[in-house]
C-alpha beads as a LAMMPS data file, in Angstrom:
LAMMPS data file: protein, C-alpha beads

385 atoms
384 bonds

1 atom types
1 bond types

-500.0 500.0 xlo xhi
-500.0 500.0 ylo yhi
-500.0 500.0 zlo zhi

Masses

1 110.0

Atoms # bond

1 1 1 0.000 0.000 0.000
2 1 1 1.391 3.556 -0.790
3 1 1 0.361 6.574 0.562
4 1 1 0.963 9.861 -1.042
5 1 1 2.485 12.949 1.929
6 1 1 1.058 16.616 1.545
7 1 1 5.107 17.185 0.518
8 1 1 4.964 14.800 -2.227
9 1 1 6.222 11.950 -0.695
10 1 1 5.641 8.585 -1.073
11 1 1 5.180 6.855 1.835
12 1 1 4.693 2.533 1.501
13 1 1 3.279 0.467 3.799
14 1 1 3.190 -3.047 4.437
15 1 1 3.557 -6.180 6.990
16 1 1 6.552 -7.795 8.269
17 1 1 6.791 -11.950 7.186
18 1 1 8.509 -11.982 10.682
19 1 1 5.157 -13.653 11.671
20 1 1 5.473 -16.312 9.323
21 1 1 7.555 -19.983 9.613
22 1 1 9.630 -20.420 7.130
23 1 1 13.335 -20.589 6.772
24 1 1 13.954 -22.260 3.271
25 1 1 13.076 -20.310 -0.328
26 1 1 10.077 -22.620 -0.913
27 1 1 8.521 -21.932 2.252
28 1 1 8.911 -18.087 1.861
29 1 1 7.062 -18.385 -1.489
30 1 1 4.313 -20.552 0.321
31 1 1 3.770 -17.387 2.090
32 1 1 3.168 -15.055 -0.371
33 1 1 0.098 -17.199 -1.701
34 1 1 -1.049 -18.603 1.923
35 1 1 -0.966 -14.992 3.665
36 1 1 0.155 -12.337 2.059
37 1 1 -2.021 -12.399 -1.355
38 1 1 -4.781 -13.347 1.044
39 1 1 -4.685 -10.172 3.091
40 1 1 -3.741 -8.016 -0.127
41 1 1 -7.510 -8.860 -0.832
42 1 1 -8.839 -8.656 2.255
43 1 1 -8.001 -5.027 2.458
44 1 1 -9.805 -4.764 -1.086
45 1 1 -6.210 -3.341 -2.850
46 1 1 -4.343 -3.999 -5.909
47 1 1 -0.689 -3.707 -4.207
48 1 1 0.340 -4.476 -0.546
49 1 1 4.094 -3.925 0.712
50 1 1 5.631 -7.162 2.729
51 1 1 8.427 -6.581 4.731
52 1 1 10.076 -9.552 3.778
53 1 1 12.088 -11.333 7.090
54 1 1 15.099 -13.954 5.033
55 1 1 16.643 -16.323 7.221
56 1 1 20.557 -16.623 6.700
57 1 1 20.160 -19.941 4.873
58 1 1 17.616 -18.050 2.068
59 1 1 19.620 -15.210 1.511
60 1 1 22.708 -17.263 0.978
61 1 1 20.582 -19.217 -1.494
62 1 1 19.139 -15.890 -3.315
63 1 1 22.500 -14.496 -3.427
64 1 1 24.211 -17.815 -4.962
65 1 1 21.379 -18.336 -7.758
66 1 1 20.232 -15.397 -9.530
67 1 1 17.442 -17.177 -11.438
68 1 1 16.301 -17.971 -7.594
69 1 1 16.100 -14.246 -6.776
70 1 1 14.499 -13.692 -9.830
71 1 1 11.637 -16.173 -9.133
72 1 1 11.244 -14.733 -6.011
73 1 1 10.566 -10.942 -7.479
74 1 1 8.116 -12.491 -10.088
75 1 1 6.480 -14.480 -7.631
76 1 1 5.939 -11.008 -5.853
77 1 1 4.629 -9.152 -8.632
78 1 1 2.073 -11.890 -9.607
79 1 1 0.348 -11.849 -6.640
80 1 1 0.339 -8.034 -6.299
81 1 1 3.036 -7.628 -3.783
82 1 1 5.948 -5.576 -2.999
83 1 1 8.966 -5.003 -0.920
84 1 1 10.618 -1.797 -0.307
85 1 1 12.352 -3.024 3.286
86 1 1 13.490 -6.261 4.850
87 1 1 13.725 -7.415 7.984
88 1 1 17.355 -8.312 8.950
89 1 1 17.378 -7.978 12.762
90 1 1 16.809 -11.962 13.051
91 1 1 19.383 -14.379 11.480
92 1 1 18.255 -17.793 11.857
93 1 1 15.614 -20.088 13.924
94 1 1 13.063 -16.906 14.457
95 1 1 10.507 -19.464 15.807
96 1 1 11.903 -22.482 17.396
97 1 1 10.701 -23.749 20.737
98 1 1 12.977 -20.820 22.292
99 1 1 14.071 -17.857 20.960
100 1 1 14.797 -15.300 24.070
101 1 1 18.237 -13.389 23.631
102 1 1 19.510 -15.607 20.914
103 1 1 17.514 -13.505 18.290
104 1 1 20.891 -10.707 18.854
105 1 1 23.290 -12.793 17.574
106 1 1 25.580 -12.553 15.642
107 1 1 25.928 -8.942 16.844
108 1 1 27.614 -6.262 15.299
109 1 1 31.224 -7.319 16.718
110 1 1 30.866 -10.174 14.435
111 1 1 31.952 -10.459 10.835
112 1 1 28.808 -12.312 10.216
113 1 1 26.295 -9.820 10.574
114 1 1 27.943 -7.248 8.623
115 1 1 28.426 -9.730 5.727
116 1 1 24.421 -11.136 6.468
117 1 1 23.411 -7.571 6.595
118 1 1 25.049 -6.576 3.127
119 1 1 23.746 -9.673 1.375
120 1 1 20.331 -8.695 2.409
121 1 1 20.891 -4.832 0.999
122 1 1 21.825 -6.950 -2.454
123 1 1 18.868 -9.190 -2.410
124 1 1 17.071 -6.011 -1.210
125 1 1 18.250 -3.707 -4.324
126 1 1 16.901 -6.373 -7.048
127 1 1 13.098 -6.678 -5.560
128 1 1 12.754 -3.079 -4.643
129 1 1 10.007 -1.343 -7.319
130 1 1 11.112 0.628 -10.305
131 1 1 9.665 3.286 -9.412
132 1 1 10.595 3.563 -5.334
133 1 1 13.384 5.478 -4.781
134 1 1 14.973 3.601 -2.289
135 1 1 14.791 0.713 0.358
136 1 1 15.576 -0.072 3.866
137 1 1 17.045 -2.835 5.718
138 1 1 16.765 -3.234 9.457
139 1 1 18.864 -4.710 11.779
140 1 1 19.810 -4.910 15.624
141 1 1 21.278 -1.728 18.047
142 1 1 23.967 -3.371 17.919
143 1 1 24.255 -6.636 20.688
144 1 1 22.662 -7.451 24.052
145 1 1 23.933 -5.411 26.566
146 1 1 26.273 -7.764 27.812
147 1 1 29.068 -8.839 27.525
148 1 1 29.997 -5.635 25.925
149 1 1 33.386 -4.862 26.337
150 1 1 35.228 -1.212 24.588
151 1 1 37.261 -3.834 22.121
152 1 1 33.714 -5.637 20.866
153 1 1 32.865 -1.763 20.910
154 1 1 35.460 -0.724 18.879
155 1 1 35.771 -3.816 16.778
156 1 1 31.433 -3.034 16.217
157 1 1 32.143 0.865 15.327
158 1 1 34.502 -0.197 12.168
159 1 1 31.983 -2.841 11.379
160 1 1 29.310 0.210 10.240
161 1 1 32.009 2.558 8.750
162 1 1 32.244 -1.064 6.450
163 1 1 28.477 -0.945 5.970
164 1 1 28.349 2.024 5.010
165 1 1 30.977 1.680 2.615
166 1 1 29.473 -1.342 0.745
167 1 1 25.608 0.355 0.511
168 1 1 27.539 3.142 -1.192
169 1 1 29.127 0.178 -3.407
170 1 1 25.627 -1.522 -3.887
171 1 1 24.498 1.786 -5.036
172 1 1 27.208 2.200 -7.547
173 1 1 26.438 -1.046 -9.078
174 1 1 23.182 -1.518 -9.178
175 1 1 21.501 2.364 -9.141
176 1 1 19.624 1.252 -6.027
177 1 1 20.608 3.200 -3.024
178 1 1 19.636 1.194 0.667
179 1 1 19.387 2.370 3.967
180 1 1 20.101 0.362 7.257
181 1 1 17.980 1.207 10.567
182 1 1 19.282 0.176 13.803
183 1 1 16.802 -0.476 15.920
184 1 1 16.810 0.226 19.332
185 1 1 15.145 -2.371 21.694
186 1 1 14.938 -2.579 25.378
187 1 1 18.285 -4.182 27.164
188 1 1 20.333 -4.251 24.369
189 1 1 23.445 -1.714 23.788
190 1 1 21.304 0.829 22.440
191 1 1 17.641 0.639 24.138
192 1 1 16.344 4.314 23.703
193 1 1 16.970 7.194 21.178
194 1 1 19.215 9.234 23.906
195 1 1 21.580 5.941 23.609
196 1 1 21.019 5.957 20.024
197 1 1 22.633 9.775 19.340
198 1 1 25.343 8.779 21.855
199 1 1 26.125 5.722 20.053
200 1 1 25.274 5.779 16.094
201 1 1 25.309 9.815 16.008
202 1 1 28.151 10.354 13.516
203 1 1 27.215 7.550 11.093
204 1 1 26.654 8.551 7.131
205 1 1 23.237 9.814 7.571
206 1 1 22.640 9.082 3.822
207 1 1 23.239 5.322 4.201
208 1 1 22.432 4.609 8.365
209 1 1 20.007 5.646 10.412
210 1 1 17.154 4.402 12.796
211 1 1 14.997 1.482 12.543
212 1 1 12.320 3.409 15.547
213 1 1 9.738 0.576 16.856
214 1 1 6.817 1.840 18.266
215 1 1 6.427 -0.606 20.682
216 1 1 10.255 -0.552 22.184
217 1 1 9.309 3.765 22.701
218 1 1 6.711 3.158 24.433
219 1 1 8.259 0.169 27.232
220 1 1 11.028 2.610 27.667
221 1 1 8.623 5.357 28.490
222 1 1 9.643 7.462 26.226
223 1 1 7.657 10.526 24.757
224 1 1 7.411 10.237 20.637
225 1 1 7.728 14.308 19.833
226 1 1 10.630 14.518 22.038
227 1 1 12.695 11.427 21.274
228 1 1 12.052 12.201 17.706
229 1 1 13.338 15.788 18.323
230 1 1 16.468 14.311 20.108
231 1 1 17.014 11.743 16.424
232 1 1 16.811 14.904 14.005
233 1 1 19.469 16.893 16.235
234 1 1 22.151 13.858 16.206
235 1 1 21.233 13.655 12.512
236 1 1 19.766 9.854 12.396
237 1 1 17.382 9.880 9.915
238 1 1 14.322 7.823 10.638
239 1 1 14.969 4.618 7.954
240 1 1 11.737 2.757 8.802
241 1 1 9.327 2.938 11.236
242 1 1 8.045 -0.341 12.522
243 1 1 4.395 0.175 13.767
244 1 1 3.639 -1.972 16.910
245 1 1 2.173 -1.833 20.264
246 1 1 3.452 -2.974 23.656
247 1 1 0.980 -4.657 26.682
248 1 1 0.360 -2.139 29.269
249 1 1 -0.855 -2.974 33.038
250 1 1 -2.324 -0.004 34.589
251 1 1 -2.019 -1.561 38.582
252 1 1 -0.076 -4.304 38.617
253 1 1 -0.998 -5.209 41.980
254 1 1 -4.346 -6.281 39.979
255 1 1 -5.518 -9.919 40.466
256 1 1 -6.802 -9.576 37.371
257 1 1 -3.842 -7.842 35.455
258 1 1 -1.696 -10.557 36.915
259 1 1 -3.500 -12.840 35.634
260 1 1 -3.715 -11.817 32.318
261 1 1 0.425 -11.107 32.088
262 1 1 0.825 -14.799 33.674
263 1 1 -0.879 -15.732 30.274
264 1 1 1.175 -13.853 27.936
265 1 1 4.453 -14.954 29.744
266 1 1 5.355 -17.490 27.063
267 1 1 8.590 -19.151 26.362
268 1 1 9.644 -18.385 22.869
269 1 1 10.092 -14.663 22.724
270 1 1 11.728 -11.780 25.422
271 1 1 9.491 -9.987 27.010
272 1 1 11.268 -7.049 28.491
273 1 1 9.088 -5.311 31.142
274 1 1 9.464 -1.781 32.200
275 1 1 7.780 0.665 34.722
276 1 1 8.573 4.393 35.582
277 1 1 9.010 5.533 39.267
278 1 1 9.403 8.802 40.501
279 1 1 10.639 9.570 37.071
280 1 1 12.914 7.038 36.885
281 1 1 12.413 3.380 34.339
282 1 1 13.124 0.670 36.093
283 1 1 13.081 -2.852 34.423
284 1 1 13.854 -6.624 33.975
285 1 1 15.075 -8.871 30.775
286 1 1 11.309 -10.752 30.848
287 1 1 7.949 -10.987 32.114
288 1 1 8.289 -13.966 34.234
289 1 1 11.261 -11.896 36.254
290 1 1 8.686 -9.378 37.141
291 1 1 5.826 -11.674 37.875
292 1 1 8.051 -13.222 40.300
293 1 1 8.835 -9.891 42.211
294 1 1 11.717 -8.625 40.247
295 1 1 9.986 -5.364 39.131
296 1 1 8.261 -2.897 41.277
297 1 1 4.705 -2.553 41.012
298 1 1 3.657 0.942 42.231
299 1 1 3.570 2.167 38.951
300 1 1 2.546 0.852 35.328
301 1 1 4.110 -2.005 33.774
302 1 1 4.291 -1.950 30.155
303 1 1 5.736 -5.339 28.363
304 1 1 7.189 -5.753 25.422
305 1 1 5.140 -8.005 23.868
306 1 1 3.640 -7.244 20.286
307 1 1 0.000 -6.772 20.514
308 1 1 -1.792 -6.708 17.101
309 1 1 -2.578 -2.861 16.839
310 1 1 -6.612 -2.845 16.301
311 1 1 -7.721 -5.050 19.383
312 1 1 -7.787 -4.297 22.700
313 1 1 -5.747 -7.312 24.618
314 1 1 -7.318 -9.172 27.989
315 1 1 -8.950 -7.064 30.437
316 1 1 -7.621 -5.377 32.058
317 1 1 -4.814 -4.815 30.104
318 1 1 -4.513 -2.330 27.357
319 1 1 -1.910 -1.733 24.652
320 1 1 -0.587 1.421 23.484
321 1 1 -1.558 2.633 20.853
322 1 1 -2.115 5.984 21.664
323 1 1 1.787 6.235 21.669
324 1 1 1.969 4.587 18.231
325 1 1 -0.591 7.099 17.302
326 1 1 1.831 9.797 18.309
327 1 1 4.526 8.532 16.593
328 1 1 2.531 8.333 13.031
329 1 1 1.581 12.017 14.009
330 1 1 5.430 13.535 14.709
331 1 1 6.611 11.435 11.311
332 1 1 3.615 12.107 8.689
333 1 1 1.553 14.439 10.383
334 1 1 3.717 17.398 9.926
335 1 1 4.539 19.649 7.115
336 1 1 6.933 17.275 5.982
337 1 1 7.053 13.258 5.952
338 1 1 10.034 12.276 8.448
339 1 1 10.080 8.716 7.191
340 1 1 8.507 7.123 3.999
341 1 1 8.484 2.590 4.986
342 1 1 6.152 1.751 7.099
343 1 1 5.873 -2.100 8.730
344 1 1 3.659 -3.553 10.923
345 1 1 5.747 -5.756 13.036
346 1 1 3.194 -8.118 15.278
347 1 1 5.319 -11.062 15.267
348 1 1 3.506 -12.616 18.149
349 1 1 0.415 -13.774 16.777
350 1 1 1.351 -17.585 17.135
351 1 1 2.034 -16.869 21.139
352 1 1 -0.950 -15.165 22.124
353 1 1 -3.646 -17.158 24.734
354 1 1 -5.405 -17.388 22.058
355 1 1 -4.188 -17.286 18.635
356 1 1 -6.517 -17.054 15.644
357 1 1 -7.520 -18.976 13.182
358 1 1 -7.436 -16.586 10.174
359 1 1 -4.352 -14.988 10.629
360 1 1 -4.465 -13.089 7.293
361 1 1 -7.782 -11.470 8.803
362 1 1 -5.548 -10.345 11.749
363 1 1 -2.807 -8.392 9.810
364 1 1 -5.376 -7.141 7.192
365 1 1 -7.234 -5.331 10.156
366 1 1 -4.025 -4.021 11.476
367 1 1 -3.386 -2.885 7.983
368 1 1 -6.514 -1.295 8.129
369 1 1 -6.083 0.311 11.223
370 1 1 -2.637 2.129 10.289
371 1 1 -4.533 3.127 7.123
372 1 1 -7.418 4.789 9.171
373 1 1 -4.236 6.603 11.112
374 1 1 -2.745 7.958 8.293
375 1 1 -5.764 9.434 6.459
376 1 1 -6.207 11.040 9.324
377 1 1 -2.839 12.662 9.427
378 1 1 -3.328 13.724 5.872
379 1 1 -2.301 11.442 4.117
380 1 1 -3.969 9.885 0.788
381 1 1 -3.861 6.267 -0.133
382 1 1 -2.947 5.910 -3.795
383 1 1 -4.508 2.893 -6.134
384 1 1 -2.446 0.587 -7.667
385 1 1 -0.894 1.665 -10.986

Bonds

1 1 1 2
2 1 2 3
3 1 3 4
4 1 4 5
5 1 5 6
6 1 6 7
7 1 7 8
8 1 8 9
9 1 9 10
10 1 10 11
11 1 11 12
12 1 12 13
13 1 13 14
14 1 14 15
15 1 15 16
16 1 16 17
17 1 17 18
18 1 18 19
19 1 19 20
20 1 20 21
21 1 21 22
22 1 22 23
23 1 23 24
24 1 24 25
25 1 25 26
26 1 26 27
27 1 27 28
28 1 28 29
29 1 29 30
30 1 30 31
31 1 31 32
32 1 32 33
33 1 33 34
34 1 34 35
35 1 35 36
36 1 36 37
37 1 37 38
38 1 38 39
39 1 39 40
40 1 40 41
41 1 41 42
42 1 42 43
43 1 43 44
44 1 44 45
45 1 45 46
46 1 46 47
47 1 47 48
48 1 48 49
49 1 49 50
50 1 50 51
51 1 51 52
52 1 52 53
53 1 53 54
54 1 54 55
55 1 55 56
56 1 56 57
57 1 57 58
58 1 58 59
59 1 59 60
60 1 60 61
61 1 61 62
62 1 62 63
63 1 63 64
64 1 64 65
65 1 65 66
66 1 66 67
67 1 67 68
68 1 68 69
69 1 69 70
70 1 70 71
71 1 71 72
72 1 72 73
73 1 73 74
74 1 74 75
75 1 75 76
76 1 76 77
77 1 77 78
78 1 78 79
79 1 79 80
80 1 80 81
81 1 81 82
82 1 82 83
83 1 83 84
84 1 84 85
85 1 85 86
86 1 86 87
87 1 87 88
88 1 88 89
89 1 89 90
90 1 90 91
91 1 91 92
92 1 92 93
93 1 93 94
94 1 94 95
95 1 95 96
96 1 96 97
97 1 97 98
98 1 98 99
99 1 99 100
100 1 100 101
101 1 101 102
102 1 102 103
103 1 103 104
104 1 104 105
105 1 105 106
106 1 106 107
107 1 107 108
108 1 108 109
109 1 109 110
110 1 110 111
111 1 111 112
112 1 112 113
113 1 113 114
114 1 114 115
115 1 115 116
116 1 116 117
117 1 117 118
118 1 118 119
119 1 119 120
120 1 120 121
121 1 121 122
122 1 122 123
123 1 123 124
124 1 124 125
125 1 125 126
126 1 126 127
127 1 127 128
128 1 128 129
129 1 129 130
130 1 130 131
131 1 131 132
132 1 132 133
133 1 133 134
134 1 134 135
135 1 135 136
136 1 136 137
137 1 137 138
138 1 138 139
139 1 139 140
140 1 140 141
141 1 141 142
142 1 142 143
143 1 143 144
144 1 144 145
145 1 145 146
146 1 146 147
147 1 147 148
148 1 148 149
149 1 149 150
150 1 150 151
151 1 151 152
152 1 152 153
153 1 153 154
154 1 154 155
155 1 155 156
156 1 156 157
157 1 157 158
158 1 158 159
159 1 159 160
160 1 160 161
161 1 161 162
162 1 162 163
163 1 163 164
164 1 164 165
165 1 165 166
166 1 166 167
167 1 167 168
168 1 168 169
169 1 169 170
170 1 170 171
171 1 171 172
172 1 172 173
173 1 173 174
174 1 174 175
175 1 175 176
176 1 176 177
177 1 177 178
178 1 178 179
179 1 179 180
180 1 180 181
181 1 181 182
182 1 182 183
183 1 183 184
184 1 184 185
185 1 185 186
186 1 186 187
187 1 187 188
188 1 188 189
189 1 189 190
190 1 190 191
191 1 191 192
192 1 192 193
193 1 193 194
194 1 194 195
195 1 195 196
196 1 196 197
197 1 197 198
198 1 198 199
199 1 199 200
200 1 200 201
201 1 201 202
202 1 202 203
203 1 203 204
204 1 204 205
205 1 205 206
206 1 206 207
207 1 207 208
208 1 208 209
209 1 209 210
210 1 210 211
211 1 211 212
212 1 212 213
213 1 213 214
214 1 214 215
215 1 215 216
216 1 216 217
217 1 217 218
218 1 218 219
219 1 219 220
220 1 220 221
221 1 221 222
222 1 222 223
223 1 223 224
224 1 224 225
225 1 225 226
226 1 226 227
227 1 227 228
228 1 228 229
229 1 229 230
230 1 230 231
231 1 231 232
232 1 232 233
233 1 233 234
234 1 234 235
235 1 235 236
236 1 236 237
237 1 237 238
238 1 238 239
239 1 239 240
240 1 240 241
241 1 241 242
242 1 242 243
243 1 243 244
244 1 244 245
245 1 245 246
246 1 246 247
247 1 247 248
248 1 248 249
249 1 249 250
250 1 250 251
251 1 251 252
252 1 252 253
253 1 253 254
254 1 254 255
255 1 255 256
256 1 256 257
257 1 257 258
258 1 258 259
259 1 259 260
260 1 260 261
261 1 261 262
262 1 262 263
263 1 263 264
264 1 264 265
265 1 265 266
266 1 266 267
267 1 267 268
268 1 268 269
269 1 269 270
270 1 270 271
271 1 271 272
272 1 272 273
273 1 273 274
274 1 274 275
275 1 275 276
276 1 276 277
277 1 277 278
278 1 278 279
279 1 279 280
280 1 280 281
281 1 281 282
282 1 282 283
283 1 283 284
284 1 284 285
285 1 285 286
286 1 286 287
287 1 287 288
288 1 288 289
289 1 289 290
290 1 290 291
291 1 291 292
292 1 292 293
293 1 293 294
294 1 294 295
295 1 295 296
296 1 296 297
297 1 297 298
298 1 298 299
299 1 299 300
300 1 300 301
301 1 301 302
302 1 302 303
303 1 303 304
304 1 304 305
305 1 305 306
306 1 306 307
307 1 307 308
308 1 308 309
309 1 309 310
310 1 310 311
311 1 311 312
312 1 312 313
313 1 313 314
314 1 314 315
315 1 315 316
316 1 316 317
317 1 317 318
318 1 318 319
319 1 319 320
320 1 320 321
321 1 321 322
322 1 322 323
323 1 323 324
324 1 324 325
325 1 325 326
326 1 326 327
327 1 327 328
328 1 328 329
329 1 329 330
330 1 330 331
331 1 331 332
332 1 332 333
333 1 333 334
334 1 334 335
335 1 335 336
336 1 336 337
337 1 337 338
338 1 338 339
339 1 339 340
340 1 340 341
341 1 341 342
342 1 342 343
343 1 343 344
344 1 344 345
345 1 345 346
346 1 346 347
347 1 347 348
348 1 348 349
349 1 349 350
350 1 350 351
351 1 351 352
352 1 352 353
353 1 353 354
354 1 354 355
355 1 355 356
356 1 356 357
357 1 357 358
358 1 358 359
359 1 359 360
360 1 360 361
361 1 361 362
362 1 362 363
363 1 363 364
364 1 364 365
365 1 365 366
366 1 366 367
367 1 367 368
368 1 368 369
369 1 369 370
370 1 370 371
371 1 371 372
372 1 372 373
373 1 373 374
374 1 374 375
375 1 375 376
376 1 376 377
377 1 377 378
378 1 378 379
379 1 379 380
380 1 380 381
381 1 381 382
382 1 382 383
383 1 383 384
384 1 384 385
């Protein structure tokens, strides 16, 4: 889906295949006729954007085998898809039994992710449309907190001067330019945007910039205008914006609350859990930490947990939305459009209490939702050419 800015900009939307199983080239095609045509016409339009997620072993394949990569962009155009951004931040086994703090490695002290993350930029610059003018690859703020020594520092720091220097390659050969977004996510090396200026600011703001998740804001507490403010004055450019939601408890001393977070305190994915104290966020490395008395609970808990954006979760919890709300409004609200790929990134679909039984249903009415958001803000949908 494309939307056209006041400005003139084109601004794409689409889902993130995050959600989907599949780590071989077959299985990612599967999905384009299982789920992804299927919510294209749910949502009643003639072209939907996928954020496409590419296990190691697939991108190895699409870079080895042209006529592969090829397949792959036709099978995208038959069924009325397209893909401006992917999804690099996972490498490998995104939905085995247990996931947790695995999904940050390799980090970006490792030769691996830079090469990973450049592959995906080339598979990237042969699906992206004609007629975009550019496309965006996320990956992680770096590694997990710890261990996270100045060498691994150091040794991470050269890594992006490297990545920066082989987009600017990619470009040259193939007249495609692509943009990588770190993404800042709670307990990692960079977990908010004041960490973010301290430790990307500098970077070729042309090539790297910020991959902001709505959800990952909004555990850390923080407030959309101003840590948007605090990006555009350490001159990180906003690469893609990945619309999702966290779980927010109101009282977590509720029976009831507790109840409901025992239920979403699964064992594939991290749930970081934050609250804010006298000012101050306090927080643990997953839900179960907090249920167990890790966490204070005098003040809100919010969880990060990826709650699809158009439904309210178990009462009484609540998600926020609000805050993603207010984050559509500082990027596209304005006189000019801040960032132009959109994804919705509710990965979590398969872990909820209940998950459902038409899942293209789901993301089509999250689709749906954003698209409500955005009209709103100004913005015009444009049909299919």
């Amino acid at each position: 889906m494309r939307f056209k800015h006041p400005d003139g900009t084109t601004v794409h939307l689409g889902y993130c295949s995050n959600v989907h199983q599949a780590e071989d080239l077959d299985g990612v095609v599967g999905q384009l006729a299982s789920h992804a045509q299927p919510v294209r016409e749910r949502l009643g339009v003639g072209r939907l954007g996928i954020g496409l997620w590419l296990a190691r072993d697939v991108v190895t394949e699409l870079i080895a085998d042209t006529g592969q990569l090829t397949r792959l962009r036709a099978e995208l155009d038959a069924r009325g898809l397209e893909t401006v951004t992917l999804n690099a931040f996972p490498y490998a086994g995104f939905h085995r039994e247990v996931v947790k703090k695995d999904v940050y490695l390799p980090d970006w002290a490792d030769e691996a992710r830079l090469e990973h993350t450049l592959d995906c930029a080339r598979v990237l610059a042969a699906l992206i449309p004609d007629d975009a003018e550019r496309g965006s690859v996320s990956t992680l703020p770096l590694a997990w907190r710890a261990p996270w020594s100045a060498e691994r520092a150091d040794t991470a720091r050269r890594a992006l001067d490297r990545l920066a220097a082989g987009l600017a390659a990619i470009e040259a050969g193939t007249g495609r330019r692509v943009r990588v977004g770190f993404e800042p996510e709670p307990g990692c090396v960079v977990e908010t945007t004041a960490q973010a200026a301290r430790e990307l600011g500098g970077l070729d703001p042309e090539r790297l910039g910020v991959c902001l998740d709505a959800c990952h804001l909004a555990v850390q507490f923080e407030e959309p205008a101003a840590a948007l403010e605090r990006l555009a004055d350490a001159g990180l450019p906003v690469v893609k914006l990945q619309a999702s939601c966290a779980v927010e408890a109101a009282d977590p001393t509720d029976p009831a609350a507790r109840a409901a977070l025992r239920r979403l305190a699964e064992p594939r994915f991290l749930h970081q859990t934050r609250t804010r104290r006298d000012g101050e966020v306090l927080g643990v490395d997953d839900l179960p930490d907090a249920l167990e008395g890790a966490l204070p609970d005098t003040g809100p808990w919010r969880v990060h947990f990826h709650a699809p954006l158009h439904a309210a979760p178990e009462h009484p919890l609540r998600t926020t939305s609000d805050q993603l709300d207010a984050v559509l409004a500082g990027l596209h609200g304005g006189p000019t459009a801040v960032c132009d790929h959109i994804e919705v990134e509710t990965y979590t679909w398969s872990v909820l209490p209940e998950p459902p039984t038409g899942l293209p249903g789901g993301i089509a009415a999250e689709l749906a939702w954003i698209r409500g958001r955005l009209t709103a803000h100004g913005l015009k949908e444009e049909e299919a050419a």
